[in-house]
N, C-alpha and C positions, 0 to 999 in steps of 0.2 A: 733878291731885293725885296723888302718891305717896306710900304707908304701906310700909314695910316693916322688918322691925327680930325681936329673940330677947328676947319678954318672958314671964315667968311670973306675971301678974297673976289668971285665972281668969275675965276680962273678954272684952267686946266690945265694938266699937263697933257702932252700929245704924244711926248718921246722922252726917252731914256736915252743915256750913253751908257756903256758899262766899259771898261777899261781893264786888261788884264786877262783876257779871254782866248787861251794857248790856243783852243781847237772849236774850229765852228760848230754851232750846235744842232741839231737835227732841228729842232723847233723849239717854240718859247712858249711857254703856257703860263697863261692869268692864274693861279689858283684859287682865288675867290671864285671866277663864270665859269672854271673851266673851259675857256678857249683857248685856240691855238694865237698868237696875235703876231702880225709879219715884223721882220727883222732882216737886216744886213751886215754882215759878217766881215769885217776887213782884215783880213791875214797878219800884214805887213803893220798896222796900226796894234792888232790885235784887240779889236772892238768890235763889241757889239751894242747896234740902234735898233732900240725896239720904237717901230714905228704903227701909228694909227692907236694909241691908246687914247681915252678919255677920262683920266681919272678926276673929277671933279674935286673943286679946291672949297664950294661954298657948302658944305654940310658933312657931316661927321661920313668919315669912310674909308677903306681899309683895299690895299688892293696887294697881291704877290705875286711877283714873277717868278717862272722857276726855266734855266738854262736847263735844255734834256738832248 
């Protein structure tokens, strides 16, 4: 997934859904900080929520997840 965009809303986002997700992932990494950032895996749904993220919506910025 990639976000990146010049919005002045005074928002964030905090979580993802991703949808289509055969097989849980070992972890989720930001690739702009390089962190690992927490996630929950539902089999049966086949989603993954990436949770606790802070991607700011009021000034120019860029963030990528990567499923590993």
């Amino acid at each position: 997934m990639s976000f990146e965009g010049n919005y002045k809303s005074g928002k964030a986002i905090s979580s993802v859904s991703i949808y289509g997700v055969k097989f849980e992932p070992l972890m989720v990494v930001n690739l702009i900080t390089n962190e690992k950032v927490s996630f929950t895996y539902d089999a049966k749904a086949m989603s993954v929520v990436v949770n606790d993220l802070d991607f700011k919506l009021d000034q120019e910025s860029a963030s990528q997840l990567d499923l590993v």
